[in-house]
N, C-alpha and C positions, 0 to 999 in steps of 0.2 A: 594863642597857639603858636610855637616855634617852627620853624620849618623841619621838616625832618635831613639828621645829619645824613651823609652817607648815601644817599638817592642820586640815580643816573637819569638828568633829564637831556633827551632830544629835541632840539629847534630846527625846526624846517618853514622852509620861504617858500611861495610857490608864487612863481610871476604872472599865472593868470596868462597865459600865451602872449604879455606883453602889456598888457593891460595896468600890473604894479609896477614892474622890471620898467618900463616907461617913463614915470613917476616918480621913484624908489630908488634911489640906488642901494640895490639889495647883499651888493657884495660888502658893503659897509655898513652897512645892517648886522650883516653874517657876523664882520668883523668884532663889531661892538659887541656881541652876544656871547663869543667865547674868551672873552673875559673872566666871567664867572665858573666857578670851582667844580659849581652843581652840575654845569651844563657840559655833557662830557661831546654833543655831538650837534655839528652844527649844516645842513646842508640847503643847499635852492633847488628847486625841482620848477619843472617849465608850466605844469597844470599837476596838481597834489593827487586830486579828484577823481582825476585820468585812471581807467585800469592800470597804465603804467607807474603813474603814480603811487597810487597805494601799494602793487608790488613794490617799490623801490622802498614804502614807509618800514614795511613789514621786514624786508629784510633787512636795514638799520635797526630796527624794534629788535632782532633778534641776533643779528652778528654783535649789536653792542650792548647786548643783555641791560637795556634802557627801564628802567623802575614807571618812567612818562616821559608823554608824548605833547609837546606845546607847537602848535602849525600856526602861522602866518599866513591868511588868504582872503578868502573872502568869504561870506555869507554863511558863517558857522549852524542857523537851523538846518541849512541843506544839505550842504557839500559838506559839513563838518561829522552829520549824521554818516554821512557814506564812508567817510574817514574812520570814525570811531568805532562801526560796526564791522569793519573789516580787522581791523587790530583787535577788538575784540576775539572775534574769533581764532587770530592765529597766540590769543593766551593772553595779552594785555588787559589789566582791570578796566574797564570803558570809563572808570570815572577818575583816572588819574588824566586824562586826557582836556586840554582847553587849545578853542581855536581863537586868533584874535582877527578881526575885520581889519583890514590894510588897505583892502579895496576902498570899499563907501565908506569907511569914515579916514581915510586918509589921501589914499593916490588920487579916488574921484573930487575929493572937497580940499584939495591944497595944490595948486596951480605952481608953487615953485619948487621944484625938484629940491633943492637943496631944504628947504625949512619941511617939506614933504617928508623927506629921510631923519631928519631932525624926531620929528613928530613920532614919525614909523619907531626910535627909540625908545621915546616914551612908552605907548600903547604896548611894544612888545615887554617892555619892563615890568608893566603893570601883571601882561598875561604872565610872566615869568614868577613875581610875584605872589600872586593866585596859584599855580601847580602846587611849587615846593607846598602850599599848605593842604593844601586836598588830602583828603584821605581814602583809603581803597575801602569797598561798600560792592555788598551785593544785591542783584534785584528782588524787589518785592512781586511773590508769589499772589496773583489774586484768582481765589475757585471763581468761578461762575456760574448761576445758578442756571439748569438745560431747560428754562423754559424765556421763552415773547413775547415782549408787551409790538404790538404794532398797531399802530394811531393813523385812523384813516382808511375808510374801506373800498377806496376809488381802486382802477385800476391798477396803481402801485403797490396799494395795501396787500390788492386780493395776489399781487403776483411774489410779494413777499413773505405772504402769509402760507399762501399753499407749498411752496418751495422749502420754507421751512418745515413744516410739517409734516411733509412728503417725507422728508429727513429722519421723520419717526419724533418731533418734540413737541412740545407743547406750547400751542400760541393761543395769547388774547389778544383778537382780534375790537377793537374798539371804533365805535362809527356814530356820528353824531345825527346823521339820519336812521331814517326807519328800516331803509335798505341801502343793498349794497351797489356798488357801478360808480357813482359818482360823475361828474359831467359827460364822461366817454360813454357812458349808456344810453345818455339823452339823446345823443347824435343821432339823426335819420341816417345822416349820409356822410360818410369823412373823404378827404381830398388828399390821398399821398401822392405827394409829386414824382415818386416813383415805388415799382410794384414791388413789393416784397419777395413775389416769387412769382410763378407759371399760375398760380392759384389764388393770387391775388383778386376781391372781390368790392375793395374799396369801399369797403364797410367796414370798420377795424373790429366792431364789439362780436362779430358771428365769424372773426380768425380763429382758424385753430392756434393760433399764436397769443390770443388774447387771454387772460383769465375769466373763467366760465365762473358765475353768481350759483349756478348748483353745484359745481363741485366742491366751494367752500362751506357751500351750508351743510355737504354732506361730509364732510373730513372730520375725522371722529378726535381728531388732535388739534382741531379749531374749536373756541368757546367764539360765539359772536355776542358785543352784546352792543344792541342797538339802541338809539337814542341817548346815548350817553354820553358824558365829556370827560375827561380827565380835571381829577378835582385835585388831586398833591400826587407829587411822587417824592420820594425820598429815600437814601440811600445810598448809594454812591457804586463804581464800576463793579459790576458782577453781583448785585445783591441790593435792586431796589425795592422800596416798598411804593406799591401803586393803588391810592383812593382814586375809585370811580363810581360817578351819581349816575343813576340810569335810572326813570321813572320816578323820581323821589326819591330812592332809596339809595346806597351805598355798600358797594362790594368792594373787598379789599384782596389784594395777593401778592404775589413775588415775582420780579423775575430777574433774568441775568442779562440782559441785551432789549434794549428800546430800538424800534425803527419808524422813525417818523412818515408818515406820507399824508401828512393833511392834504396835499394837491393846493391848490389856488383860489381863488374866488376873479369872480368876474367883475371889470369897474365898474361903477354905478353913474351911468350918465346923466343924472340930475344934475351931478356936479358942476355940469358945462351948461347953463343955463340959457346960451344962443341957441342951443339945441331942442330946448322946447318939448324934449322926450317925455314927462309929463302931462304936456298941455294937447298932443294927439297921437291919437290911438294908430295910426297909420307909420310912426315914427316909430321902432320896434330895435330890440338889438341880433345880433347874429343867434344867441339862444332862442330869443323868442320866435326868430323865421324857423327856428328847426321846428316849433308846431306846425304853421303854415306848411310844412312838406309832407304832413302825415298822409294827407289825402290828396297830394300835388299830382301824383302818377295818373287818379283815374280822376281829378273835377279843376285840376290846374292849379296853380296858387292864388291864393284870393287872398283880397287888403283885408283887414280886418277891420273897421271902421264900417264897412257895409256888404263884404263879401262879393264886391267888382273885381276882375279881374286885371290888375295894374297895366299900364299901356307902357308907364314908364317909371325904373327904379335907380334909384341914389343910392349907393354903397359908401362909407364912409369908412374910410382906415385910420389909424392911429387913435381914436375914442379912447382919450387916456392913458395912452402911452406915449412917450418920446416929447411930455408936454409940462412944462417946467412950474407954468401958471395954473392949470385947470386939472392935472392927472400928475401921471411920474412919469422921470426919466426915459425907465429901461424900457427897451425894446419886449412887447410881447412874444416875439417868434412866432407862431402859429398863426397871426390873425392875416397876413397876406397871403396864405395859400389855402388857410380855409375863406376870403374871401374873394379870391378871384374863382375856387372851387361854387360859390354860390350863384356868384356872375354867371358861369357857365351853365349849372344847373337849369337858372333860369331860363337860357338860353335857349337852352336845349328842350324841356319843358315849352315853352311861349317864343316862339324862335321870332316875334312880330314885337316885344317887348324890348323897347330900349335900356340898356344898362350902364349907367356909369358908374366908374370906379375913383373916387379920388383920395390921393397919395400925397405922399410927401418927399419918399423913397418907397420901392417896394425893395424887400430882404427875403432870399429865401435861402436859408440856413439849411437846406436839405438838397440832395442831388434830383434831376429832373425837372428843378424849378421853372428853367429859364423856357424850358418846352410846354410845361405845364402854361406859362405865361402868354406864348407864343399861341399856342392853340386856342386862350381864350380873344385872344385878337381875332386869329383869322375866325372867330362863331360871330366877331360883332360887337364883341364887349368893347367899350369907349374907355378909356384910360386917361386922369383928367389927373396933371399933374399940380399941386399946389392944397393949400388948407381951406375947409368947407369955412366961412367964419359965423354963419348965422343958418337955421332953417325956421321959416316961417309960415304962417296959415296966412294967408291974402285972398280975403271972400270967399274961405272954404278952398281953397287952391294953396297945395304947399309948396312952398319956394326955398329952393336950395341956392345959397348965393356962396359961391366959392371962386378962386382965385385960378387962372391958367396961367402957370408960369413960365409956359413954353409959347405960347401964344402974347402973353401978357395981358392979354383981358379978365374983367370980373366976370364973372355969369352968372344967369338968374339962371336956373332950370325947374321948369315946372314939375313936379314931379308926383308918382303915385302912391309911391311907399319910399320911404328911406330906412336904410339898414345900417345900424350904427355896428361896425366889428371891432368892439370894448377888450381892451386888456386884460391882461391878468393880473393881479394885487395876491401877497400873501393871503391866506385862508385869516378867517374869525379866529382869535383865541391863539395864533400863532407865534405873538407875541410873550402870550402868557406863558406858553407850555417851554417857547425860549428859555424864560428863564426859570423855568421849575428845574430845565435840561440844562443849562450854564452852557448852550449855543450860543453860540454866538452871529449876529444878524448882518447881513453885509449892509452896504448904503441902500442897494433897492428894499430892505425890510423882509428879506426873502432868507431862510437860515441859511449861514455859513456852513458849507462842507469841508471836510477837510482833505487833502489832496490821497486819491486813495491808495497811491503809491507809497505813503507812508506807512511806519507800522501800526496793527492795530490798535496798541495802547494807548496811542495817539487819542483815542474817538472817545476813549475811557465808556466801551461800551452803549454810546447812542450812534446810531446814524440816521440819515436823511436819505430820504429816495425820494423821485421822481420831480413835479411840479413844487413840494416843499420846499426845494432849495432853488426855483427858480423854473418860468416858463418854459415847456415842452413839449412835445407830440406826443401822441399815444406810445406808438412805439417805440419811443426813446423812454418814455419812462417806466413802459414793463423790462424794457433791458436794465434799466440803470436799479430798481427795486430787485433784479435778479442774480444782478453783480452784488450788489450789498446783503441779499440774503448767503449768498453761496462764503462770502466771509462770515457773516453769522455761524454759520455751520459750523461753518472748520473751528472756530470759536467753543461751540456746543460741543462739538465732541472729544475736544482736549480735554475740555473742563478746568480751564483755566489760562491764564495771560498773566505775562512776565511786565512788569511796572517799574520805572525809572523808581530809585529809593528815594525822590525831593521829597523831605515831607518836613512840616514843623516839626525841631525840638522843645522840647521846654526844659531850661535849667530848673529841678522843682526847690535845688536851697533858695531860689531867688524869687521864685513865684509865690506870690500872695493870696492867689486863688478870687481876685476881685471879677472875673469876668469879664472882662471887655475884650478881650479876644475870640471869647465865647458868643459873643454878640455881632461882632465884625464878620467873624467865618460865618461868608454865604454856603458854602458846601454842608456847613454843619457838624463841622469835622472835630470841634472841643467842645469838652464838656468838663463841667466843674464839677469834681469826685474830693473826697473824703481819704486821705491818707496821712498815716501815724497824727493823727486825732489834729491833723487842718487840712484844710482845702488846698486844692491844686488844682492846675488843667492839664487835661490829659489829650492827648491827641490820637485819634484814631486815622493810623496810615493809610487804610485803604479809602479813605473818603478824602483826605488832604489832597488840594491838588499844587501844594507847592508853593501861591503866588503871593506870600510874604504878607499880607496886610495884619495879620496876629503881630507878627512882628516889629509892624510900625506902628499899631495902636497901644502893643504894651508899654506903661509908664512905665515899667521895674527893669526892664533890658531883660526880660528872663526867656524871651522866645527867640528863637535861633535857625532859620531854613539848613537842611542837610547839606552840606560842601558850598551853603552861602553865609554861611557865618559871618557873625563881624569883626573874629579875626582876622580871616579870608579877604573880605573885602576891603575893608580900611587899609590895609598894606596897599593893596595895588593902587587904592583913591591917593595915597601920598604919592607912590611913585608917576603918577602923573602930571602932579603940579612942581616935581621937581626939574632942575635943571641938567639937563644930562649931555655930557660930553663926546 
């Protein structure tokens, strides 16, 4: 592909408030760049990004009736998005547009200003390059189908599912238990370290803020179906198909928008085998005290091991989280303020019961914390800073031996009950469903969200709410489940979403129709069809999502990405290795 004759391209620098301008010398940048024939307009702007900025883009774009627009900055998914979608709108093709990286991959990573600038030619010659061959393209149309798959019937599910449906559409609501609530049910008692409002009751599941388990069963635009998993989904944005086993059996249907909310699963403290949580009944986790509180109000809490009433309890924080050896990394969030919420409980409850608490750090990630903290001091609670490293049974006497690291002593504390407050881990099967959904998982194994200031078509129709994409309070995750449904809507009721045109081409004189591209596309996006009496692949756009592997598995050179061609590209790959003046 030749570059097209006769096209007005624009080059603009932008120094980054000093950041490239630093680094760069950008006036000789500028210099080198209008040189060439094509490029009728060459300017530096101090931040591109800036509202100033773009107005200044815009009206270059228009006083020099510019064909493209080629910017110099930094970090093109972001700041270039902002870029492009602003000239779009004042009448620019958005795909004549290429931003090149100057920052990180030049001013940051090349320490001598002079060989910096050198480089800065390269790179801009290559994006220079790349323009002239782009071709103008418009976006791809995709319908949506006005009904909900939502996975997960815990608190996020139910506050996404009736939100939507309230909306007047249609949701499958899917839940791999028998019923609905999910750990937020199980609570006796929860611990917000601050009140929600004048009507605050510190019980979150009986908030008028909370979602209500009858009013989903009773929503006539809810199908619920319980005990069930998700067995395939298929499809692509606006139009999946969803296999679900429930009972043995298999229902199958459609829908336009998936919203995740498996929520969490809780660690498994076997895994820490000093802990001994196995070997006695008295060793119990923060779920399994919430039974112990069912009938705490009128008979106290009793051990379970014999139904005495504890003289003295061990609270244990970080149970698999923050632990590189025995659990994971990431911080839980919740478990220091529903655990020092328990401390007090007890307290308050058995006011003659010793309680320790030991830490590592405590975090509370919500406002009120540090009072919330402060009050369970002044009740009594004991604050034991350092790692518990073993608990043991010693002639029927359990021994807690952990570390004081303010003190620097070891301690043995004899103890009644120990309360291990265990992490959060992604949910069962979350993995799987990742990649049925082509989510993507971050380092904690928790799914990746994507930033939701972006545009929708970004999500290509799945999102994540609540606990799915990472530990959270109740409350934060019927808000965040209600933020993601209120964009479903607006979604639903257009009935439909505008899609970048990347998709696979296929040259078909050049294609053999041997399928290996058909085999590589995870999305499932080729298929080997029968035209003028041989085989071919055909590519279906709404399912493509772009990311080239057809392309480098074909042996015939016959697959080709839209405005990545390997015309496109080999120009700019030579302009970089050459020597430039």
């Amino acid at each position: 592909m030749n570059p097209e004759k006769g096209k007005a391209i624009g080059v603009y620098l932008c120094a980054e408030g000093g950041e490239i301008r630093n680094k760069i010398d950008l006036e000789s940048l500028a210099e080198y760049l209008r040189q060439f024939d094509d490029v009728v307009d060459v300017g530096i702007h101090n931040e591109l990004s800036s509202r100033e900025g773009v107005d200044y883009l815009i009206g270059r774009y228009l006083e020099k009736k510019l064909d493209r627009i080629l910017i110099g900055g930094a970090v093109p998914a972001i700041q270039g998005m902002v870029i492009q979608r602003s000239l779009s709108l004042a009448g620019m093709n958005k795909y004549l547009f290429e931003m090149v990286n100057l920052r990180e991959q030049c001013a940051w990573v090349t320490p001598n200003k002079k060989e910096a600038t050198q480089k800065s030619k390269s790179i801009m010659l290559a994006g220079l390059e790349r323009i002239r061959r782009l071709v103008p393209l418009e976006d791809v149309i995709v319908p949506v189908k006005n009904c909900v798959l939502v996975i997960g019937g815990g608190v996020a599910g139910m506050a996404a599912a009736l939100q939507v449906a309230n909306a007047g559409f249609k949701v499958y609501l899917v839940e791999k238990e028998k019923q609905l609530g999910g750990r937020a049910y199980r609570l006796e008692t929860t611990f917000p370290t601050h009140n929600c409002g004048i009507c605050c009751m510190a019980y979150c599941k009986e908030c008028i803020f909370t979602p209500k388990i009858d009013e989903v069963h009773d929503n006539h635009n809810i199908e619920l179906l319980f005990n069930a998993e998700i067995d395939q989904i298929t499809g692509g944005f606006g139009n999946r198909h969803v296999k679900v086993k429930q009972n043995g059996e298999s229902k199958e249907f459609d829908v336009g928008i998936v919203i995740v909310a498996t929520g969490s699963k809780t660690f498994d403290p076997n895994k820490i085998l000093a802990y001994n949580y196995d070997k006695n009944k008295d060793v119990i986790t923060t779920m399994e005290f919430v039974d112990l509180m069912k009938n705490a109000e009128k008979s106290g809490i009793k051990r379970p091991s014999d139904g005495k009433t504890p003289k003295t309890v061990n609270i244990v924080l970080c149970v698999g989280s923050r632990d590189q050896s025995h659990g994971n990394l990431h911080c839980s969030l919740v478990c220091c303020t529903y655990a020092i919420g328990t401390a007090k409980e007890i307290r308050r409850l058995q006011p003659d019961t010793e309680v320790y608490v030991h830490y590592i750090d405590l975090r509370g990630p919500y406002r009120g914390f540090e009072e919330f903290y402060n009050e369970a001091r002044e009740m009594g609670v004991q604050f034991v800073r350092g790692k518990v490293a073993e608990i043991i049974n010693d002639d029927g006497q359990l021994v807690v031996r952990a570390e004081d690291t303010d003190s620097g002593f070891l301690l043995s504390i004899k103890s009644d009950l120990v309360i291990l407050a265990v992490g959060q881990e992604p949910s069962l099967g979350s993995d799987k469903l990742s990649k049925m959904l082509h989510v993507q998982t971050d380092v904690d194994k928790f799914m990746k969200d994507v930033n939701p200031m972006l545009p929708a078509d970004i999500r290509r129709g799945v999102y994540i709410a609540g606990c799915a994409k990472g530990p959270k309070g109740i409350r934060y995750s019927i808000d965040d489940a209600k933020s993601v449904a209120t964009e479903a809507i607006e979604i639903l009721k257009t009935g439909f979403v505008t899609m970048d045109r990347i998709a696979a081409l296929v040259n078909e004189e050049r294609c053999r129709g041997c399928g290996r591209c058909a085999e590589a596309c995870v999305f499932k996006a080729i298929e080997i069809v029968e035209k003028n009496g041989r085989k071919i692949a055909q590519v279906n756009e709404l399912l493509c999502e772009g990311c080239g592997v057809c392309s480098a598995t074909c042996c015939n050179k016959s697959i080709d990405i839209t405005n990545y061609r390997s015309s496109q590209i080999i120009p700019s790959i030579r302009s970089l290795i050459l020597e430039v003046e």
